[in-house]
C-alpha positions as semicolon CSV with decimal commas, in nm:
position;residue;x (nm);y (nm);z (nm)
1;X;13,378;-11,070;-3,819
2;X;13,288;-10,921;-4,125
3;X;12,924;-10,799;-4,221
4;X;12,700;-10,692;-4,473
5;X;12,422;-10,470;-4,358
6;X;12,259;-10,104;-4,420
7;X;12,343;-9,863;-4,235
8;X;12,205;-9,485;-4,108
9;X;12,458;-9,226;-4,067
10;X;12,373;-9,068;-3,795
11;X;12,710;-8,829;-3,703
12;X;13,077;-8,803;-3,842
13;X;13,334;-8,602;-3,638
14;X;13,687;-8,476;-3,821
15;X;13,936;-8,629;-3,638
16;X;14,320;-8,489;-3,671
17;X;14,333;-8,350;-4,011
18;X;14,243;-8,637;-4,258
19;X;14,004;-8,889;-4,081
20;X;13,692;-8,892;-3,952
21;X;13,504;-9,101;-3,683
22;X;13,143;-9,217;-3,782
23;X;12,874;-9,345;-3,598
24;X;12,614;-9,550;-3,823
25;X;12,254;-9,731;-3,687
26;X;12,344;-10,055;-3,878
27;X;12,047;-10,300;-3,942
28;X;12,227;-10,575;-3,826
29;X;12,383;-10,419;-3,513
30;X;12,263;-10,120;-3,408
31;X;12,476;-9,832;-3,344
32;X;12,823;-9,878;-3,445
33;X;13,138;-9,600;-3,450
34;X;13,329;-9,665;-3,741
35;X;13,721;-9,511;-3,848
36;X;13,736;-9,373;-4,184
37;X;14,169;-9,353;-4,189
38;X;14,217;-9,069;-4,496
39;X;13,892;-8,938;-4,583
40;X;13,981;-8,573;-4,654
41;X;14,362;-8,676;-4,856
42;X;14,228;-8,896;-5,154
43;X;14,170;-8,781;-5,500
44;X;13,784;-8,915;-5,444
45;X;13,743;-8,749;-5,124
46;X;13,489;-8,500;-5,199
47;X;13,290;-8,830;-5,283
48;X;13,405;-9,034;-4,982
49;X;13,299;-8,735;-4,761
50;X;12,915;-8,723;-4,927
51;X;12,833;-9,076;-4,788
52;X;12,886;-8,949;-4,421
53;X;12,604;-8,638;-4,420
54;X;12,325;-8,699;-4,181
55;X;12,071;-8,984;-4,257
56;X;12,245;-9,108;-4,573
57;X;12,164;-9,432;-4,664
58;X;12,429;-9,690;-4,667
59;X;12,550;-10,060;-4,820
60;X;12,845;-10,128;-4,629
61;X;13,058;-10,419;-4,576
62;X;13,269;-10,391;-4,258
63;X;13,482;-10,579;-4,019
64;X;13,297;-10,626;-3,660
65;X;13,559;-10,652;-3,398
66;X;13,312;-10,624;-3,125
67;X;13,521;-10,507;-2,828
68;X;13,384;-10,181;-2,797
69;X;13,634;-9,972;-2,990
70;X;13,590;-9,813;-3,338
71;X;13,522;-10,022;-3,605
72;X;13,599;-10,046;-3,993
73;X;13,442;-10,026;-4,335
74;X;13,576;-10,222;-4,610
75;X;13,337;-10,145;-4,866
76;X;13,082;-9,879;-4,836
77;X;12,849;-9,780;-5,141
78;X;12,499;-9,546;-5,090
79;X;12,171;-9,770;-5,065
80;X;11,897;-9,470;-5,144
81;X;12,049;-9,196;-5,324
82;X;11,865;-8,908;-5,196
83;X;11,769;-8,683;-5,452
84;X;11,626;-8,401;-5,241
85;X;11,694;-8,462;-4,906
86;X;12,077;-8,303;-4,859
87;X;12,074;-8,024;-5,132
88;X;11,721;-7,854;-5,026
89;X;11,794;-7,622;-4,743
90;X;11,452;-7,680;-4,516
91;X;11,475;-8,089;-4,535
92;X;11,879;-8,076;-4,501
93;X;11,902;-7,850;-4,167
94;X;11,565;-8,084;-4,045
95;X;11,773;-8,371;-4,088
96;X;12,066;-8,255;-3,933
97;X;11,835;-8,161;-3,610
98;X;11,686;-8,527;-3,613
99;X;12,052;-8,706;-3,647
100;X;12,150;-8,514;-3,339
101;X;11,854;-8,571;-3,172
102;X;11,893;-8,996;-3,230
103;X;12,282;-8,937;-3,157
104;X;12,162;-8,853;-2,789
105;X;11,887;-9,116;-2,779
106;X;12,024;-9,440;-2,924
107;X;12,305;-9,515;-2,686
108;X;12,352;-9,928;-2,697
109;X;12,502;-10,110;-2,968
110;X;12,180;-10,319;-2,971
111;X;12,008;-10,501;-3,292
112;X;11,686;-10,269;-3,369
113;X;11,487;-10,395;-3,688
114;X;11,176;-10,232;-3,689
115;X;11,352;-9,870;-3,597
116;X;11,569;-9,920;-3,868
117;X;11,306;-10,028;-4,132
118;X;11,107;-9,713;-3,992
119;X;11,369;-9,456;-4,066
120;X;11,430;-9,552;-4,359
121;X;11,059;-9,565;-4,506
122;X;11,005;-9,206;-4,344
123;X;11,337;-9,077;-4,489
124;X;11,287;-9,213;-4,812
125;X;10,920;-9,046;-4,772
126;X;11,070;-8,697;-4,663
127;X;11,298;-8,740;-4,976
128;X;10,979;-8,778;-5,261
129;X;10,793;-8,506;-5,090
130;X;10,780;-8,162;-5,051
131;X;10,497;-8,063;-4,781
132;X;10,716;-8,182;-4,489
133;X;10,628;-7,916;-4,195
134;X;10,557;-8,118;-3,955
135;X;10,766;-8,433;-4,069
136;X;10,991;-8,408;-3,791
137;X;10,713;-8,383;-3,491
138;X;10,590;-8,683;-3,633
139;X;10,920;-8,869;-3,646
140;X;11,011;-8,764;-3,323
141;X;10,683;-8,902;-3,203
142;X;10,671;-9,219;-3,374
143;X;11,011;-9,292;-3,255
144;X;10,907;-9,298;-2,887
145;X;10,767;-9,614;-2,959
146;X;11,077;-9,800;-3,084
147;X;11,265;-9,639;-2,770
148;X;11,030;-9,748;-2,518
149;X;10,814;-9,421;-2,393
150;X;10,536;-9,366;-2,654
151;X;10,286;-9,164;-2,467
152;X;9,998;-9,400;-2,296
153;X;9,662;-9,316;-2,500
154;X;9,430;-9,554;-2,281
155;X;9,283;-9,215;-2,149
156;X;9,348;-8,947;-2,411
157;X;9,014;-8,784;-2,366
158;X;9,178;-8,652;-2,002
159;X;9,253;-8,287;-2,036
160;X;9,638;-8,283;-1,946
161;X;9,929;-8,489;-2,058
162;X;10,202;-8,571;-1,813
163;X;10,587;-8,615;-1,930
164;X;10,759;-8,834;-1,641
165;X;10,480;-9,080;-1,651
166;X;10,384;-9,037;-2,035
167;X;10,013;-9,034;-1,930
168;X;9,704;-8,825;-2,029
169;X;9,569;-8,732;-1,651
170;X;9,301;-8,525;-1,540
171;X;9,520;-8,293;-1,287
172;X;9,744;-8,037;-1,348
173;X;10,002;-8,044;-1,124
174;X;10,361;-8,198;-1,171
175;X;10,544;-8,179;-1,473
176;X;10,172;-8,127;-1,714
177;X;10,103;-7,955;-2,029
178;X;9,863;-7,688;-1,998
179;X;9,528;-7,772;-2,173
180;X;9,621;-7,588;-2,479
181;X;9,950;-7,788;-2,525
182;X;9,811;-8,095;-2,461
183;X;9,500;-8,035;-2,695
184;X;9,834;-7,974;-3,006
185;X;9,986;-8,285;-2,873
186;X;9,688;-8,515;-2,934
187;X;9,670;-8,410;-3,265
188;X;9,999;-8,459;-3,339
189;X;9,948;-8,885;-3,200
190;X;9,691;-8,854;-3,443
191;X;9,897;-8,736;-3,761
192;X;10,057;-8,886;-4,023
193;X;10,333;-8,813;-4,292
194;X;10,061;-8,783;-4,560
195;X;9,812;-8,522;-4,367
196;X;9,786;-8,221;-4,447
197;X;10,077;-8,055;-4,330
198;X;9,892;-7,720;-4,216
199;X;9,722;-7,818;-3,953
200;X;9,979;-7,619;-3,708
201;X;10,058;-7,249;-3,721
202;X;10,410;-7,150;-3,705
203;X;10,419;-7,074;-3,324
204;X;10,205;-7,417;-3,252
205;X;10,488;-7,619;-3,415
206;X;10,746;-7,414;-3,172
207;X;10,523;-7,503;-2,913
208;X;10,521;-7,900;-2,965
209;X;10,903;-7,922;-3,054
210;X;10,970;-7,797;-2,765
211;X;10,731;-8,052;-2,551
212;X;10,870;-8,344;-2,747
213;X;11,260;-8,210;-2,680
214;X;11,141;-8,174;-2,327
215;X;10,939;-8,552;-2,356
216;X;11,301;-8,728;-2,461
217;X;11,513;-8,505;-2,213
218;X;11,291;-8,697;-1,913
219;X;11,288;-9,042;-2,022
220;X;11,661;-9,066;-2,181
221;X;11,960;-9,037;-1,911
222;X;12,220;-8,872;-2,100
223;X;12,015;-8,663;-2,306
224;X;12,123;-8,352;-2,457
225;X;11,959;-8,067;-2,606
226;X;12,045;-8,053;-2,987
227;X;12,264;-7,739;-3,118
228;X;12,137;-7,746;-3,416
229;X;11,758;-7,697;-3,265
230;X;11,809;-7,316;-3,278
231;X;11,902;-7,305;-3,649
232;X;11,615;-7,548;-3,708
233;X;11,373;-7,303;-3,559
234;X;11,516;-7,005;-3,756
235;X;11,470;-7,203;-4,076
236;X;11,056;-7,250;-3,979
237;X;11,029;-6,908;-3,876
């Protein structure tokens, strides 16, 4: 079947010498792993190559064979040309960081609209500005909701917030955040791309990057923790 829909590059992996094996978040399928025969042999492949970096925004057209093995393009052409977002060093490593992060969340080739639409509002967002420090707590967060687990805010006011159960509880016993942690995770619920990004100290944002890695690793089977979180951290240092 062939199809016209955007798509979010969300990992490429060399494969041999000259190909490479992409997996997109495609508007009008969800996650799909495309073959890209050649990639690194062609006169244009510098330019072939620049489509597939984390997050970029796609136009493809592609053929759908829908039997659970790779798929592949037949036209592909960049939908938002980021102008910022894979030549400045802080946004490109936090983009790498979040790709791997959805390429161990989203797992089913299922249709997800209102994910899609998000990421690409907050990415073109992230691309136009340039107080982002806390850009990918939110995303992370925000996220939740379009995989099922946002936290439960019925009874924020409790003192404690507990990961299995993604509840705000008034004992601390189980898998809890201490009062302190769960005091910087209610103001992150509360935040949005256009506050004021210094409302967390350098440590704090360790501190809830690690609770929301932790928050995905209970509620996604599968989950891995990203490589590329260490060089993320080094960068916000």
């Amino acid at each position: 079947m062939l199809v016209k829909t955007k798509a979010i590059v969300i990992s490429s992996l060399k494969f041999q010498e000259k190909s490479l094996i992409v997996k997109c978040f495609t508007l009008s399928n969800g996650l799909k792993s495309y073959f890209v025969r050649d990639a690194f042999s062609s006169r244009k492949a510098s330019q072939k190559i620049a489509y597939f970096q984390p997050f970029s925004i796609l136009e493809i057209e592609a053929v759908h064979k829908n039997k659970g093995t790779l798929e592949n393009f037949k036209e592909i052409k960049s939908a938002v040309p980021f102008q910022t977002i894979h030549t400045d060093i802080v946004k490109s490593t936090m983009v790498m960081f979040l790709s791997e992060m959805l390429h161990y969340s989203i797992q089913e080739e299922e249709k997800n609209e209102q994910l899609f639409l998000f990421l690409e509002t907050a990415l073109t967002w992230l691309d136009n500005h340039n107080e982002i420090s806390n850009f990918h707590l939110i995303l992370l967060l925000e996220i939740t909701q379009y995989l099922g687990f946002y936290p439960d805010v019925s009874e924020i006011d409790l003192p404690h917030f507990e990961m299995n159960d993604g509840v705000f509880t008034l004992f601390n016993k189980g898998n809890v955040l201490s009062e302190h942690e769960t005091n910087l995770f209610k103001k992150l619920i509360d935040l949005k791309f256009d506050n004021d990004q210094k409302i967390f100290h350098v440590i704090e944002r360790q501190i809830l990057l690690k609770i929301l890695v932790d928050y995905y690793s209970f509620h996604l089977e599968g989950f891995k923790k990203p490589k590329s979180l260490e060089i993320l951290k080094e960068v916000f240092s």
